[in-house]
VOBA-1610 file (N, C-alpha, C; in pm, whole numbers, padded with zeros to 5 digits, always signed):
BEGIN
Unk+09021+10597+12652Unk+08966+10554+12523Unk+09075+10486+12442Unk+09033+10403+12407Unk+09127+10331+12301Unk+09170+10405+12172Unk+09307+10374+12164Unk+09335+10449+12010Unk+09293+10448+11942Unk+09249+10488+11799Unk+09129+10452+11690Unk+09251+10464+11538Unk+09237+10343+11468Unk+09339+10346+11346Unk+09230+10348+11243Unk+09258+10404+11144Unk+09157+10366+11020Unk+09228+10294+10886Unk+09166+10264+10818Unk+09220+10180+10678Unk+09328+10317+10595Unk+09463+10257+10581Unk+09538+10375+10503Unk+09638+10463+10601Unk+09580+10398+10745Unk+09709+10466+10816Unk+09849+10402+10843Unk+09941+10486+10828Unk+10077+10432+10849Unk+10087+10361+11020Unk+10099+10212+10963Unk+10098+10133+11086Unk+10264+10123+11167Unk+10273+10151+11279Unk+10416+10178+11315Unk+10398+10004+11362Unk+10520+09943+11378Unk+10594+09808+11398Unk+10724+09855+11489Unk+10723+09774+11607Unk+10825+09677+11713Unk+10859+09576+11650Unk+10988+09590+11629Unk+11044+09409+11608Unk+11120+09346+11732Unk+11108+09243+11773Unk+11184+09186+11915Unk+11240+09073+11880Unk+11314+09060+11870Unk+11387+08917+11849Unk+11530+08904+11886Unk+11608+08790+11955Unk+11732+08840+12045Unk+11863+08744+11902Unk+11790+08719+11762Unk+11875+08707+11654Unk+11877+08793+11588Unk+11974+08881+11587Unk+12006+09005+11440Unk+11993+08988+11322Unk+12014+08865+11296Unk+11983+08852+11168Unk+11861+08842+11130Unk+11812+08771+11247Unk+11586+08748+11204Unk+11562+08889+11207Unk+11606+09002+11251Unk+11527+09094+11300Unk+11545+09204+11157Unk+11671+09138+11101Unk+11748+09229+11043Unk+11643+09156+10844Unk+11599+09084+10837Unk+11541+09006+10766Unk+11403+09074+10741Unk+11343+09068+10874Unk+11209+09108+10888Unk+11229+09240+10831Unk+11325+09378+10889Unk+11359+09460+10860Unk+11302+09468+10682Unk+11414+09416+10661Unk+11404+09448+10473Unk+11293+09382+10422Unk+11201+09314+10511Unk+11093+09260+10376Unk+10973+09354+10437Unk+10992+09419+10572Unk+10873+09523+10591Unk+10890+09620+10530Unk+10983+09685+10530Unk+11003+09839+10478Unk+10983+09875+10401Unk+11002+09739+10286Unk+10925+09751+10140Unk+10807+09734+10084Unk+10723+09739+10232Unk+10581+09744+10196Unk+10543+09859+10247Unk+10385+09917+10134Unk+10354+09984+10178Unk+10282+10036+10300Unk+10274+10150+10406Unk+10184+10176+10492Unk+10233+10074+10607Unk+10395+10059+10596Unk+10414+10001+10729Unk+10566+10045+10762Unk+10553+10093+10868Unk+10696+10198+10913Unk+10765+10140+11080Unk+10864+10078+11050Unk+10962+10042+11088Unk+10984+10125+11234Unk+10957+10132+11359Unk+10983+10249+11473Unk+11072+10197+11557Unk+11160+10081+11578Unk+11216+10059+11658Unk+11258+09876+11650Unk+11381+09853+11745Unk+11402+09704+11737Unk+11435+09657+11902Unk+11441+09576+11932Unk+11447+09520+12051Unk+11499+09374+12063Unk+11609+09336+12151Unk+11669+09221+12140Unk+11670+09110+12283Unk+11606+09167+12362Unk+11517+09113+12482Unk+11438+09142+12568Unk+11371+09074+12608Unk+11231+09124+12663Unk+11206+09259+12727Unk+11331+09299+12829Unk+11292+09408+12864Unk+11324+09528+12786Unk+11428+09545+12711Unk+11391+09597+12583Unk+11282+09617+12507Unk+11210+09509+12498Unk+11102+09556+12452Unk+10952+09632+12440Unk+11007+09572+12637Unk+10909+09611+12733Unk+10941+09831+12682Unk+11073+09839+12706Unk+11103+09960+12729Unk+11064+10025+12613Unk+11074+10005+12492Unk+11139+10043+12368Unk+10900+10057+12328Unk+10863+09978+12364Unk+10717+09968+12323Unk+10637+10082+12425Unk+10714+10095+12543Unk+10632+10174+12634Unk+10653+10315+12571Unk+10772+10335+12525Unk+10814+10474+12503Unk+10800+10492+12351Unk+10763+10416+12282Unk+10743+10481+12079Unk+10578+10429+12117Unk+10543+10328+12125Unk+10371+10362+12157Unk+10354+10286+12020Unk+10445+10172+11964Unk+10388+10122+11834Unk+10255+10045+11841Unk+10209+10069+11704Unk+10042+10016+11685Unk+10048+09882+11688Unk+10193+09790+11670Unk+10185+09647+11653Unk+10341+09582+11702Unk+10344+09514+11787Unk+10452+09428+11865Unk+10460+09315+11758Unk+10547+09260+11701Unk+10642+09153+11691Unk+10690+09069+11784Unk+10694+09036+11858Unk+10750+08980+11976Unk+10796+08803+11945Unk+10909+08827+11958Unk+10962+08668+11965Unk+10912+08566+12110Unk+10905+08455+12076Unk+10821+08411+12204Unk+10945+08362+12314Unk+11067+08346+12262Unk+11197+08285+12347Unk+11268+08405+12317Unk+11298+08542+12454Unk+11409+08595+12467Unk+11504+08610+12605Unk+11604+08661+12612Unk+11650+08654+12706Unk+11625+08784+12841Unk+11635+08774+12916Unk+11591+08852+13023Unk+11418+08842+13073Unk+11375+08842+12984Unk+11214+08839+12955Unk+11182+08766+12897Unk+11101+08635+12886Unk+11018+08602+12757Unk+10941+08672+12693Unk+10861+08587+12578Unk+10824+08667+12521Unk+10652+08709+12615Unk+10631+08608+12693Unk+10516+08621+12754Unk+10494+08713+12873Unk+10647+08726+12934Unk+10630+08854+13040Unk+10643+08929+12994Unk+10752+08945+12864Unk+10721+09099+12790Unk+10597+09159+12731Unk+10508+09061+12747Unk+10389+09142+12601Unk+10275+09122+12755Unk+10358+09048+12858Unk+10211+09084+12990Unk+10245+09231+13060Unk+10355+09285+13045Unk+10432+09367+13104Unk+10376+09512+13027Unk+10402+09487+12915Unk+10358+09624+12795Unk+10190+09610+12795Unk+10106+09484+12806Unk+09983+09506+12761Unk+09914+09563+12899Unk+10005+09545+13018Unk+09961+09580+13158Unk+09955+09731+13144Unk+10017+09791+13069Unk+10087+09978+13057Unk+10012+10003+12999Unk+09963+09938+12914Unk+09912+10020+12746Unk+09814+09878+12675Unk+09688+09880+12731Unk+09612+09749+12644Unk+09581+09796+12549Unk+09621+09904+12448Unk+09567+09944+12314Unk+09716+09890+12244Unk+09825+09879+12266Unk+09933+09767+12137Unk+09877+09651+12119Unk+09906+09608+12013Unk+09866+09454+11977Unk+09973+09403+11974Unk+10031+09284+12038Unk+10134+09237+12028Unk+10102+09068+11924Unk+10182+09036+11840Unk+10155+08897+11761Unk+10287+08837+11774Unk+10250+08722+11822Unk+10334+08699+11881Unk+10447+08550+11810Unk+10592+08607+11779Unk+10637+08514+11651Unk+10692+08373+11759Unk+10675+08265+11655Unk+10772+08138+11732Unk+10783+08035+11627Unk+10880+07974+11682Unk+10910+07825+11588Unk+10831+07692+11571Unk+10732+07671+11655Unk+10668+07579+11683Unk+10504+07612+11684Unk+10392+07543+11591Unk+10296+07575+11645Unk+10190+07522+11767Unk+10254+07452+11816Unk+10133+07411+11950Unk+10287+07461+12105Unk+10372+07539+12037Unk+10393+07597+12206Unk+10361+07652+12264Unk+10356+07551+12386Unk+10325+07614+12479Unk+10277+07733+12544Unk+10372+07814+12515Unk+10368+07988+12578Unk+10323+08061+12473Unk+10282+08049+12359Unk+10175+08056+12270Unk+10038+08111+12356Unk+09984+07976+12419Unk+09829+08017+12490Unk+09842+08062+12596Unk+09986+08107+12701Unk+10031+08241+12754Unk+10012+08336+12734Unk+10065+08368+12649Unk+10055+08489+12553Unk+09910+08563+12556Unk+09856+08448+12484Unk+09686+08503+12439Unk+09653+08512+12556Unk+09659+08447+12667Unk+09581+08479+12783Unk+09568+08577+12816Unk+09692+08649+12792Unk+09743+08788+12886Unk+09738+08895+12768Unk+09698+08853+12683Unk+09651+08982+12581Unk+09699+09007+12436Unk+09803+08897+12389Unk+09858+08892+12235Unk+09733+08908+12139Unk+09709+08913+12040Unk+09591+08878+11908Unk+09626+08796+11827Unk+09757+08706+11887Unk+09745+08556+11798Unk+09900+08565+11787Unk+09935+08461+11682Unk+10086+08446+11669Unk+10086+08391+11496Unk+10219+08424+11474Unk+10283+08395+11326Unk+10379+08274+11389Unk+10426+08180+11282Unk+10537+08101+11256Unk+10638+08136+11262Unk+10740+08123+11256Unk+10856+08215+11207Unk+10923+08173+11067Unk+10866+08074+10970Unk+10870+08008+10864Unk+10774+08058+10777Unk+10622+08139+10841Unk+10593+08166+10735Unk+10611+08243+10658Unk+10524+08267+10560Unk+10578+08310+10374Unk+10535+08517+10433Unk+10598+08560+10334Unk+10620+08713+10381Unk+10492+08765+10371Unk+10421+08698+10268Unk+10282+08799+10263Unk+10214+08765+10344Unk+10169+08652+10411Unk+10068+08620+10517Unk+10164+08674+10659Unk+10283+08720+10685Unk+10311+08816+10785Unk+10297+08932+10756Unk+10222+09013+10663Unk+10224+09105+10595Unk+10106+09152+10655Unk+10015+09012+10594Unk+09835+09045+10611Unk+09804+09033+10770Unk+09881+08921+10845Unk+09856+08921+10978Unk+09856+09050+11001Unk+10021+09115+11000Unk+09999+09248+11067Unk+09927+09393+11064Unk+09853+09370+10893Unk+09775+09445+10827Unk+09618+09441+10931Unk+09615+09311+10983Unk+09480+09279+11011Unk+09436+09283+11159Unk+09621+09289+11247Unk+09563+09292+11376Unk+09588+09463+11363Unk+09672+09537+11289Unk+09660+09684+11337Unk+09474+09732+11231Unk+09415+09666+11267Unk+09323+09693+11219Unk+09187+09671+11268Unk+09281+09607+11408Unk+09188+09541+11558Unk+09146+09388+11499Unk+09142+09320+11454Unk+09136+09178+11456Unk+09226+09087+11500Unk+09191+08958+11563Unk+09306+08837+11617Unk+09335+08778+11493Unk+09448+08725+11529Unk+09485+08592+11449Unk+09428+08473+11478Unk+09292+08480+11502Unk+09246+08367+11544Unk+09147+08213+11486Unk+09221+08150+11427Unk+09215+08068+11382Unk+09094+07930+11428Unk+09090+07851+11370Unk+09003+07719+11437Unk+09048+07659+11536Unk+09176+07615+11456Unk+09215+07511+11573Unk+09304+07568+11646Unk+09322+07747+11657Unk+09350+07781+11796Unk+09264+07827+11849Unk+09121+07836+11849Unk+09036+07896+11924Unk+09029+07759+11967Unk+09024+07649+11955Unk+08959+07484+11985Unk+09073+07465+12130Unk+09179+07513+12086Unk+09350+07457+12163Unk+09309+07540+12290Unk+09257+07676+12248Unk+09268+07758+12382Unk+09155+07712+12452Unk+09077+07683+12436Unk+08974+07655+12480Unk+08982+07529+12543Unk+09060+07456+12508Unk+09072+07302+12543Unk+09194+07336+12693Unk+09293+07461+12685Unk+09409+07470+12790Unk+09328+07579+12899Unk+09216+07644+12874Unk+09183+07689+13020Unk+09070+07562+13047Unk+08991+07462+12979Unk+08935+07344+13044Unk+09033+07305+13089Unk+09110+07268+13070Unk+09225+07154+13153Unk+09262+07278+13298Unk+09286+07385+13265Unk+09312+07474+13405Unk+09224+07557+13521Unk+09096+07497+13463Unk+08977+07540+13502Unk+08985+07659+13536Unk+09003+07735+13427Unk+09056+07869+13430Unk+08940+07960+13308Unk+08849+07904+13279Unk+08737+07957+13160Unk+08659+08029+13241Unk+08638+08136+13148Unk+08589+08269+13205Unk+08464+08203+13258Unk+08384+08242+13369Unk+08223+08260+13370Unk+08180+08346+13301Unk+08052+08340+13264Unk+07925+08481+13225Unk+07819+08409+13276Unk+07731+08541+13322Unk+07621+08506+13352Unk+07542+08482+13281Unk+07473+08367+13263Unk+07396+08307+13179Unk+07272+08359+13092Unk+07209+08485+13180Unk+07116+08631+13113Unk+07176+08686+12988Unk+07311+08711+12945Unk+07356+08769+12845Unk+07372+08729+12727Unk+07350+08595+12743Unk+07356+08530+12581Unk+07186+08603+12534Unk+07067+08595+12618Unk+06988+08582+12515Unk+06971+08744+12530Unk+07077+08820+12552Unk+07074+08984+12463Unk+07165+08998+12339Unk+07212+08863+12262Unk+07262+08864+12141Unk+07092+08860+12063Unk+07073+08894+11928Unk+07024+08873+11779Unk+07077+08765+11744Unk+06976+08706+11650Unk+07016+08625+11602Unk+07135+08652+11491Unk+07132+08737+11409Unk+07231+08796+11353Unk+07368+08799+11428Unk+07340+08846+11544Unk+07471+08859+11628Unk+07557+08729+11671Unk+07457+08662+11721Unk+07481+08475+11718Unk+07527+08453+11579Unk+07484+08471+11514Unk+07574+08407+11354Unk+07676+08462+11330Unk+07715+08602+11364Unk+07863+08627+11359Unk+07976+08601+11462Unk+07885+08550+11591Unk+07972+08552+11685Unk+07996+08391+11678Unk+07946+08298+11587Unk+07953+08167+11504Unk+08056+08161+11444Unk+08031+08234+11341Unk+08103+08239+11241Unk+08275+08302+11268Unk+08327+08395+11374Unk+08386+08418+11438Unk+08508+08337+11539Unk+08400+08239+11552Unk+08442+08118+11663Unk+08539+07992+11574Unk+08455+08013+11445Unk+08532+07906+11372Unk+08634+07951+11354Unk+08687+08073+11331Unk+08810+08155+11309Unk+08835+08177+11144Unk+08716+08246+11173Unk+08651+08332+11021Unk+08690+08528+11059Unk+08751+08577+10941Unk+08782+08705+10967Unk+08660+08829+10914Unk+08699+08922+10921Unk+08568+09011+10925Unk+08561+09036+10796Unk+08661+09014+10686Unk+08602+09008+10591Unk+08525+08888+10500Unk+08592+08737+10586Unk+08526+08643+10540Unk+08374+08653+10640Unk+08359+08719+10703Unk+08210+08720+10811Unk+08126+08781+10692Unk+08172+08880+10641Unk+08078+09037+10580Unk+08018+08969+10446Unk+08122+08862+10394Unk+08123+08759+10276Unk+07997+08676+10320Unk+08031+08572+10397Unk+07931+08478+10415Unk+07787+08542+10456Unk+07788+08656+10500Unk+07628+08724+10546Unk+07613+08860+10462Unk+07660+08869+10295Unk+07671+08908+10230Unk+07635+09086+10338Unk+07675+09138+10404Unk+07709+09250+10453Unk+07847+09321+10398Unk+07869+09482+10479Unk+07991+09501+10460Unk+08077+09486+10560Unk+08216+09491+10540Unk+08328+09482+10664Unk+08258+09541+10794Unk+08258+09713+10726Unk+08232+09835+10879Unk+08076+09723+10894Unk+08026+09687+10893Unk+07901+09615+10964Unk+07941+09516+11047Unk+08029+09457+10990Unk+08047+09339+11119Unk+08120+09409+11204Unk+08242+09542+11196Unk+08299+09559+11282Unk+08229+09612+11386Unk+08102+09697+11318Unk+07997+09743+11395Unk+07942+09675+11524Unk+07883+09501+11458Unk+07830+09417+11499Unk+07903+09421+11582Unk+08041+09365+11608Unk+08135+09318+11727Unk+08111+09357+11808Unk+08131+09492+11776Unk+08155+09610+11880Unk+08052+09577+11976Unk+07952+09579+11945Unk+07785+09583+12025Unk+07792+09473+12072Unk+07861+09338+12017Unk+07826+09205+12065Unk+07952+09196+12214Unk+08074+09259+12220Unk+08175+09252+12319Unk+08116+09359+12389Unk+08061+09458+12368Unk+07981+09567+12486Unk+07855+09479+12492Unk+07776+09408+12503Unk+07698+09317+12554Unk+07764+09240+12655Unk+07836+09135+12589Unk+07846+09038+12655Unk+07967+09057+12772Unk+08049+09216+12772Unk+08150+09272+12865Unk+08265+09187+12792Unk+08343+09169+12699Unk+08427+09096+12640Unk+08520+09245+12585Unk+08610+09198+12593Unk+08733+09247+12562Unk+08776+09221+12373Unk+08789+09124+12385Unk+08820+09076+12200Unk+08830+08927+12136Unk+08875+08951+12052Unk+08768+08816+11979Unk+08814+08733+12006Unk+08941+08661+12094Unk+08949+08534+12189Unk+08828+08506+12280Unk+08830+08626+12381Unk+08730+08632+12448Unk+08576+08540+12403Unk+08573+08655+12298Unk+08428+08600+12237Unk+08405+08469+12152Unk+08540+08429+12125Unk+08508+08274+12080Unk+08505+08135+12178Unk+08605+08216+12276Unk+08593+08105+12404Unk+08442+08124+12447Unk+08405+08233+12421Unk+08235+08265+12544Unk+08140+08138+12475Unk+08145+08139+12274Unk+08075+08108+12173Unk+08071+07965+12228Unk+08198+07909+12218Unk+08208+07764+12244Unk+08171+07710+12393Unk+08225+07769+12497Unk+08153+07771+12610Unk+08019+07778+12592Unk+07911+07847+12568Unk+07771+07898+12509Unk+07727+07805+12448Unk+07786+07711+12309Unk+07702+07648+12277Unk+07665+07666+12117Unk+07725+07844+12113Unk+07717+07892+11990Unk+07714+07828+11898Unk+07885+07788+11903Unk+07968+07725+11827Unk+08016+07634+11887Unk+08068+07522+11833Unk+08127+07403+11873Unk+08258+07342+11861Unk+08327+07270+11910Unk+08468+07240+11916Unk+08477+07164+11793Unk+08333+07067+11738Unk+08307+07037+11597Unk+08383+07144+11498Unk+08278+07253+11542Unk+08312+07337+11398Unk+08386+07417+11396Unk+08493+07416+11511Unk+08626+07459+11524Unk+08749+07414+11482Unk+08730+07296+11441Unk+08820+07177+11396Unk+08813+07140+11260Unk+08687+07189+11232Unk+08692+07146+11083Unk+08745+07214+10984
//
């Protein structure tokens, strides 16, 4: 069974990064927030690999360039042990490469390493809270790098029509890389409802998490690479 976190729990944090000073940065602007506790640091991949297998944190940091390991065998390595960490995965660039690595093999999205402290704040608020970082135009990107690798999941074509229409509109609205509280907003519901919804819509359709289910959306027809982009 998967771990279960609720709103208000002390979220433990992995930091990985093979610069002391980035790590040492991140350090002081987490600690001073609330409901987020600091468990460990790591300065290359297998470090991190090690250091995540053995504290069991609720949320990976992971730099995407380290030494011994990248950041993509490290977070395929830990999510292979333990698919209940969320690893988010940090880098300098946003269309690299090993970025849609990452997600393949099980990250919930990635931060900048430029961006501003509070939106690394809320990212990590939001994936230890089971949501991706999943955006438009990276649900559009990923979707566009397993077409090019002809690597996109199948489903059998029977399972779309065991969604609701309701369920189709969140799993829409989802695709564009809308979060569960902008979902609960636009279909004037509450949060625990859509998380509800999910739940039932990835045990339908056998999906794992909300990459999954936005690649299925756009594949499907749901949603569109249109309204992924916009």
């Amino acid at each position: 069974m998967p771990r279960v976190r609720y709103h208000g729990d002390m979220t433990r944090l992995l930091i990985c990064d093979d610069h002391a000073m980035f790590r040492q940065g991140l350090r002081s602007i987490l600690e001073a927030e609330e409901g987020v506790r600091i468990i460990g640091e790591a300065a290359n991949g297998r470090e991190a690999v090690r250091h995540a297998l053995t504290t069991k944190p609720d949320v990976v940091l992971m730099d995407i360039q380290m030494p011994e390991l990248d950041g993509v065998a490290a977070s395929k390595a830990i999510l292979a042990e333990d698919p209940d960490i969320r690893v988010i995965i940090l880098t300098m660039y946003r269309q690299d490469k090993y970025v849609f690595e990452a997600i393949k093999v099980g990250a919930r999205g990635y931060m900048l390493k430029d961006s501003d402290a509070e939106d690394l704040v809320d990212a990590i608020r939001r994936v230890a809270d089971g949501e991706t970082l999943l955006n438009a135009e990276l649900a559009a990107s990923i979707l566009e790098e397993f077409r090019k690798s002809e690597q996109l999941p199948e489903h059998p074509d029977h399972r779309i029509r065991e969604l609701t229409e309701r369920e189709e509109e969140i799993l829409r609205h989802l695709a564009q890389g809308a979060t569960n509280q902008e979902i609960a907003t636009a279909l004037e519901v509450s949060e625990k409802t859509v998380r509800n919804r999910l739940s039932e819509i990835f045990s339908k359709l056998r999906l794992n998490n909300r990459t999954q289910a936005a690649l299925y959306a756009l594949r499907e027809g749901i949603a569109s690479l249109q309204d992924s982009a916009e």
